[in-house]
Backbone as CSV, one residue per row, in Angstrom:
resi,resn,N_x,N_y,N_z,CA_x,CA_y,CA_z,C_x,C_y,C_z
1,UNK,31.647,7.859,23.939,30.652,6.824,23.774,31.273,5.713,22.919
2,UNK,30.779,4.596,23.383,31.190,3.109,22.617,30.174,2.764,21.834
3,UNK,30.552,2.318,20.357,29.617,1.667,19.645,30.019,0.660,18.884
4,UNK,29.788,-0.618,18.809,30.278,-1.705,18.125,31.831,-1.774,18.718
5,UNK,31.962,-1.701,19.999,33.668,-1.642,19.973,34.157,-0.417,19.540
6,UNK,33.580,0.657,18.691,34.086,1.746,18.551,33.799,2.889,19.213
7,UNK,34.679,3.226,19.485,34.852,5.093,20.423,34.106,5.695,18.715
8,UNK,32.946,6.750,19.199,32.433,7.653,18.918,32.835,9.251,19.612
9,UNK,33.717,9.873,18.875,33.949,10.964,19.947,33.478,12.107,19.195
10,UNK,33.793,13.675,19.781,32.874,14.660,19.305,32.704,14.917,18.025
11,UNK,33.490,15.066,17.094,33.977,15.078,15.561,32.650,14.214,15.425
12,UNK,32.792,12.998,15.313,31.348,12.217,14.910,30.345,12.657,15.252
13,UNK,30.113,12.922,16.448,28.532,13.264,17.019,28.023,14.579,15.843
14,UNK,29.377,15.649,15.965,28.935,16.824,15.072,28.789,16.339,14.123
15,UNK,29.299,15.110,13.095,29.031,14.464,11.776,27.647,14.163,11.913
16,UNK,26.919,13.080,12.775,25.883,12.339,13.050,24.453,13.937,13.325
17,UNK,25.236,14.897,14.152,24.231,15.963,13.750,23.624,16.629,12.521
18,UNK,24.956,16.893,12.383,24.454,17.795,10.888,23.984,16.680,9.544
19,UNK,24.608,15.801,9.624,23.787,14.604,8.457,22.572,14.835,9.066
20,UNK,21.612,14.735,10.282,20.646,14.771,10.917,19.662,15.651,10.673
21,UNK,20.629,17.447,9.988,19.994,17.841,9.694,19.726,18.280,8.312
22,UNK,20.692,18.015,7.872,20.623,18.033,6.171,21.610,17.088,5.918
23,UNK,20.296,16.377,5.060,21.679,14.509,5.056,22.292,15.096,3.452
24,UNK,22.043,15.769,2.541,22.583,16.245,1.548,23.728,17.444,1.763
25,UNK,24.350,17.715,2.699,25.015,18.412,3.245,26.591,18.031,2.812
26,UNK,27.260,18.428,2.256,28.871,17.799,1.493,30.155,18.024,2.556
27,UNK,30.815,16.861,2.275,31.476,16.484,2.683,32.647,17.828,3.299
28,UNK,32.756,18.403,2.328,33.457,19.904,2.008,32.974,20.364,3.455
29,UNK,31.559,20.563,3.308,30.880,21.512,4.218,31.020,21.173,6.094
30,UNK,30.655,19.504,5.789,31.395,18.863,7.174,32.699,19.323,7.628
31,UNK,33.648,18.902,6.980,34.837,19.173,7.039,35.075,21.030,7.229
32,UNK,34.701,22.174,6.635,35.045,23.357,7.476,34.237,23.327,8.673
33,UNK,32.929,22.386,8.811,32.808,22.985,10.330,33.155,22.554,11.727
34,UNK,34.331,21.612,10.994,34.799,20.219,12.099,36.597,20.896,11.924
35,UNK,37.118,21.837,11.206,38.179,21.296,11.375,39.070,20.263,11.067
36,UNK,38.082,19.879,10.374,39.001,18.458,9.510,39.019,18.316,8.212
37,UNK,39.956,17.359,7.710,40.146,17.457,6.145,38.846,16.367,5.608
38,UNK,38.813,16.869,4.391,37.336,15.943,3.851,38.107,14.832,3.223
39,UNK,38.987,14.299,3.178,39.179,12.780,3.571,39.462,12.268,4.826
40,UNK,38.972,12.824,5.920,39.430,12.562,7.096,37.743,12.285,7.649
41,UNK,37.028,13.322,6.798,35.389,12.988,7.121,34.873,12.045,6.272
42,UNK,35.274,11.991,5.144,34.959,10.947,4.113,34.922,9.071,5.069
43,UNK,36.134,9.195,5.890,36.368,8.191,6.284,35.707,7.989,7.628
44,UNK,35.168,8.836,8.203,34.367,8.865,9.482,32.758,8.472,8.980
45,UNK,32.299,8.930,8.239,31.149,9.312,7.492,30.877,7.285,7.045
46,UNK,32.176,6.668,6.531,31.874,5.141,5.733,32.074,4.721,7.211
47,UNK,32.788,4.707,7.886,32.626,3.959,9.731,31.160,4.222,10.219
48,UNK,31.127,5.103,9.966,29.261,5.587,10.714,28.329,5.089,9.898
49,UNK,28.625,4.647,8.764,27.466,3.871,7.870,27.424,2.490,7.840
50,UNK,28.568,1.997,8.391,28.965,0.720,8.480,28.128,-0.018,9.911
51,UNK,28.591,1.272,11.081,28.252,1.536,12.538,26.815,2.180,13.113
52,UNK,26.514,2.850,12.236,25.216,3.460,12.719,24.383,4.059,11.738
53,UNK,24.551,4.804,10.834,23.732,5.337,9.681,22.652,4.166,9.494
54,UNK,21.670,4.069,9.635,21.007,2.797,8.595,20.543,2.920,7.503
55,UNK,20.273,4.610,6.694,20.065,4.847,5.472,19.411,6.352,5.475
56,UNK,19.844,6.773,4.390,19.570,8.087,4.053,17.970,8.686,3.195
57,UNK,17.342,9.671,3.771,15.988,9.471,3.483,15.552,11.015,3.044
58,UNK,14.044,11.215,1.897,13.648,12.309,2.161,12.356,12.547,3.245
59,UNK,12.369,13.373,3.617,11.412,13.559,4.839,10.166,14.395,3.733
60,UNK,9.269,14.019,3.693,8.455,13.886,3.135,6.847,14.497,3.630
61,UNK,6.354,15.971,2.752,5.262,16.546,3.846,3.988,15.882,3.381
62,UNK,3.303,14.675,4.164,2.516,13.939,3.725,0.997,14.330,3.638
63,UNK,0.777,15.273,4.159,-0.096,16.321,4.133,0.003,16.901,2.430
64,UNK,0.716,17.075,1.893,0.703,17.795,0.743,0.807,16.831,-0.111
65,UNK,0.775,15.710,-0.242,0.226,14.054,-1.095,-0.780,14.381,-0.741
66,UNK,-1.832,14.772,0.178,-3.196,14.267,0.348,-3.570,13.502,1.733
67,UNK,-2.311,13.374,2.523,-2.464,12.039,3.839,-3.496,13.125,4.711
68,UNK,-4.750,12.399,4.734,-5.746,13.806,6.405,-5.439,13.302,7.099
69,UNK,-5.447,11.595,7.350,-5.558,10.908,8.837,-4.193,10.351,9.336
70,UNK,-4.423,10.307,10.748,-2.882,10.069,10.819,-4.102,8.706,12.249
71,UNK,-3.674,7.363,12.087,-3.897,6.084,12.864,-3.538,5.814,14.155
72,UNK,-3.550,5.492,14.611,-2.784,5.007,16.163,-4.019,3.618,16.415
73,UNK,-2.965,2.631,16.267,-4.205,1.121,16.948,-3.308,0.465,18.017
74,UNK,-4.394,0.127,18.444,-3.525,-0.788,20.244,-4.293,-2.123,19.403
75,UNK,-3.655,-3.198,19.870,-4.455,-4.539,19.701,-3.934,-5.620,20.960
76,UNK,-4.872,-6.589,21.088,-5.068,-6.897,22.082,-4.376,-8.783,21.579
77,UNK,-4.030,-9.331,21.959,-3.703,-10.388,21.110,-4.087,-11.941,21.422
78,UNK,-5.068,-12.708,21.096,-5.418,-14.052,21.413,-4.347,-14.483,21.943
79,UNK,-4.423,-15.139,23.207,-3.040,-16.094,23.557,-3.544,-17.340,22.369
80,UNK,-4.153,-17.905,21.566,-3.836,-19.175,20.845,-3.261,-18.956,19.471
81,UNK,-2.698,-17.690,19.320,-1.971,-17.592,18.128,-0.357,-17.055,18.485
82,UNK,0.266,-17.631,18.447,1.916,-16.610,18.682,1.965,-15.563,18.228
83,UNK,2.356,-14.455,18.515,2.787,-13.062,18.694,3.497,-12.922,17.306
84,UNK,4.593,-13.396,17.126,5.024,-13.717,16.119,4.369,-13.506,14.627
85,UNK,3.561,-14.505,14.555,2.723,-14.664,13.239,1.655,-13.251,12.583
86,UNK,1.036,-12.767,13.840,0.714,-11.002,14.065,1.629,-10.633,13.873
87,UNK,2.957,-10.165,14.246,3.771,-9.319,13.882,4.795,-9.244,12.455
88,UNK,4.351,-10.485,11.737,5.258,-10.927,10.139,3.946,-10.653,9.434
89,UNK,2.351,-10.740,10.082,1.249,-10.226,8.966,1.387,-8.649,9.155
90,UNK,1.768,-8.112,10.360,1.838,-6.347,10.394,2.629,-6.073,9.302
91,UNK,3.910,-6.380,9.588,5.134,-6.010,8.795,5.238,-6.247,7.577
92,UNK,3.906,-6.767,6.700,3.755,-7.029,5.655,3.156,-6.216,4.971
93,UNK,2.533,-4.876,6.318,1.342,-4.326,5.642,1.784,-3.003,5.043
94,UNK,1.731,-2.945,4.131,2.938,-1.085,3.493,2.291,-0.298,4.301
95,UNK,1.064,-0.017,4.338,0.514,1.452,4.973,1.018,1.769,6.765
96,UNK,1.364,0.491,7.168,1.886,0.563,8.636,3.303,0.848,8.322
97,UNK,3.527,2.223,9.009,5.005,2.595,9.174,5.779,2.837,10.453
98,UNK,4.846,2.562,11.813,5.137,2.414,13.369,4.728,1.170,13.455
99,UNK,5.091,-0.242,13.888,4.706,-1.123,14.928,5.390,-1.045,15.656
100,UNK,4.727,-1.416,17.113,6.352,-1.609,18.446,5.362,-2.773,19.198
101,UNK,6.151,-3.572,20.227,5.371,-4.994,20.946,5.685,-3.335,22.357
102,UNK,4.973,-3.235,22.657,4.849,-2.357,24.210,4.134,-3.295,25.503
103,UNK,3.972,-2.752,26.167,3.362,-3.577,27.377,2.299,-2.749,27.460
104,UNK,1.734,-3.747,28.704,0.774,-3.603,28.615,-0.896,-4.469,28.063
105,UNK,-2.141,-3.957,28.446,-2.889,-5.585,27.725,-3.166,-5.243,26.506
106,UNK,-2.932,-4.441,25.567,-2.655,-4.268,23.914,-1.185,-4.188,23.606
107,UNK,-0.684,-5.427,23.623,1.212,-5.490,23.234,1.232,-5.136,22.017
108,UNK,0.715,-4.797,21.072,1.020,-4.147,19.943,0.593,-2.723,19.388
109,UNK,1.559,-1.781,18.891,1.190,-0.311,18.904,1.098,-0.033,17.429
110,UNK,0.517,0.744,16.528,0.485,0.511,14.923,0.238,1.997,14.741
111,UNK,0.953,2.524,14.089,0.810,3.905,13.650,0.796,3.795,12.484
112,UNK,0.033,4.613,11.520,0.035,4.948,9.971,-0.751,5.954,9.491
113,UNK,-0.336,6.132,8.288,-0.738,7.795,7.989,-1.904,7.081,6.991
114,UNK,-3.237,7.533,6.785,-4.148,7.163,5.523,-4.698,8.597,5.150
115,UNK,-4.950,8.287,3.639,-5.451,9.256,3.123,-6.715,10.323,3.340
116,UNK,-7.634,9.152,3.709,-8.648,9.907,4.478,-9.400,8.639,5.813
117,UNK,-10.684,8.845,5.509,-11.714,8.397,6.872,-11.993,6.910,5.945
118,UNK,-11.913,6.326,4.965,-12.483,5.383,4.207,-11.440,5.151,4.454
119,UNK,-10.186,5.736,3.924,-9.074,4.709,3.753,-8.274,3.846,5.421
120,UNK,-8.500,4.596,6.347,-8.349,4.562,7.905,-9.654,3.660,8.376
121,UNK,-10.419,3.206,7.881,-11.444,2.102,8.030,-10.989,0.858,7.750
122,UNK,-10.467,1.207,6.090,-10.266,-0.218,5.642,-9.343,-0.569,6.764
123,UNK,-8.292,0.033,6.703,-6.847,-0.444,7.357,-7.607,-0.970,8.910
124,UNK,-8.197,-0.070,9.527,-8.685,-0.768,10.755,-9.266,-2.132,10.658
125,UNK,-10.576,-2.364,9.431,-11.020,-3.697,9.611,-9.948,-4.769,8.949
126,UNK,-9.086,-4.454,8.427,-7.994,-5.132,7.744,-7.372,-5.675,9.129
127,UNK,-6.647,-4.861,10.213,-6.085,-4.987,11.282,-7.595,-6.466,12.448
128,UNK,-8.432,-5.395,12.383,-9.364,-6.793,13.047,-9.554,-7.926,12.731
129,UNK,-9.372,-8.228,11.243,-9.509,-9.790,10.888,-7.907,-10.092,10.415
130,UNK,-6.862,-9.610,11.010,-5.844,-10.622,11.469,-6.291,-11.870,12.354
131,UNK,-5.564,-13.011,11.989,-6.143,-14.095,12.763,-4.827,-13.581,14.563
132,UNK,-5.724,-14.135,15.095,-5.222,-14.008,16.786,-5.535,-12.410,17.239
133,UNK,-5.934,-11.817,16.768,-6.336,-10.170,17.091,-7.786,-10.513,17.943
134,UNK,-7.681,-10.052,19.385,-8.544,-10.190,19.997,-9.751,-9.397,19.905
135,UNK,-9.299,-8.018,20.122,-9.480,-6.893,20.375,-8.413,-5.456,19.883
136,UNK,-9.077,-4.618,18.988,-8.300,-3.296,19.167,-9.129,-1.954,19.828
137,UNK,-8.149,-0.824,19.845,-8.445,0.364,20.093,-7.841,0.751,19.256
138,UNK,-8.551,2.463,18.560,-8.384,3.137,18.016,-8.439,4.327,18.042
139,UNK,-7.165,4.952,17.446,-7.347,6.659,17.675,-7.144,7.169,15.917
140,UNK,-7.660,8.228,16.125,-7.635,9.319,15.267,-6.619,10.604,15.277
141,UNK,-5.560,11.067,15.289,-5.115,12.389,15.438,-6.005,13.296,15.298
142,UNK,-5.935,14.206,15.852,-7.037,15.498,15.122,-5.673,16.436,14.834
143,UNK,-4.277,16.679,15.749,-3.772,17.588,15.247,-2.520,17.159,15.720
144,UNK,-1.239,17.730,14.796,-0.183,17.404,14.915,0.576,18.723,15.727
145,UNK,1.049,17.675,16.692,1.829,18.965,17.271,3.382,19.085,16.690
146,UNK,3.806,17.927,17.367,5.627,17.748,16.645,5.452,16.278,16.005
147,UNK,6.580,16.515,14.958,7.251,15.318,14.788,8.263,15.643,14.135
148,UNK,9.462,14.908,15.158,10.733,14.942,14.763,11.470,13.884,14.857
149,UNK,12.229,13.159,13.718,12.486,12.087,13.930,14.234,12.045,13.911
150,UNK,14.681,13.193,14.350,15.921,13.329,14.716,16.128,12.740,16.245
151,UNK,17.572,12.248,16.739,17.356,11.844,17.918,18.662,12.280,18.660
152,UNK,18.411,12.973,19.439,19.740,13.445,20.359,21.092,12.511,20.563
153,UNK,22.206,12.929,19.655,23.171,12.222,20.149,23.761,12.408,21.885
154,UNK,24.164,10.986,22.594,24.525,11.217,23.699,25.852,11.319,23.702
């Protein structure tokens, strides 16, 4: 695989896995299960952060903060406001941690976790009096099946 001009070959992918699955995982530890010396991963590891890593995170059980509700909003968008200007007031909003422009006649998708049924209100009527918001839909999770935000290297 090509990325930025660079060949990604198996050595990496197994790097890009196992960071994937324990990003606190040492260099040492890469290196016996690759066969390679840990300055040889050291230096694969700063190419892949340069190239693809975008940052290292804790995964976080938000359920055990207190999060009950988990959001899902479609919105529908006035053609007399640009798309644009909705999407720099979303991205402003901390509690939204999914937007995507999708197709479809609600081009905007908004996922977020709230604490409870009050707090998943506000955020909804917060979302309706964006200016150019036509129309939304709204969901509720009732139950989580998966979430995994690992992603298959090809």
């Amino acid at each position: 695989m090509v990325v930025n001009n660079t060949v990604v070959d198996d050595t990496d992918k197994l790097i890009l896995e196992l960071l994937q699955e324990d990003a606190k995982i040492t260099i040492r530890e890469i290196a016996e299960k690759t066969d390679k010396s840990a300055t040889a991963i050291r230096g694969r590891i700063q190419r892949l952060e340069k190239e693809l890593i975008k940052k290292y995170v804790a995964l976080i059980d938000c359920r055990q903060l207190g999060y009950r509700e988990m959001v899902m909003v479609s919105l529908r968008i006035n053609a007399t406001k640009p798309l644009e200007l909705v999407k720099k007031e979303i991205e402003s909003m901390e509690k939204i941690k999914y937007a995507y422009v999708v197709t479809g006649e609600y081009p905007l998708f908004i996922m977020a976790k709230c604490l409870d049924h009050e707090d998943s209100m506000i955020l909804i009527e917060k979302l309706r009096n964006l200016p150019g918001v036509e129309e939304i839909k709204t969901q509720i999770v009732l139950d989580r099946i998966k979430e995994d935000t690992t992603i298959i290297i090809p």
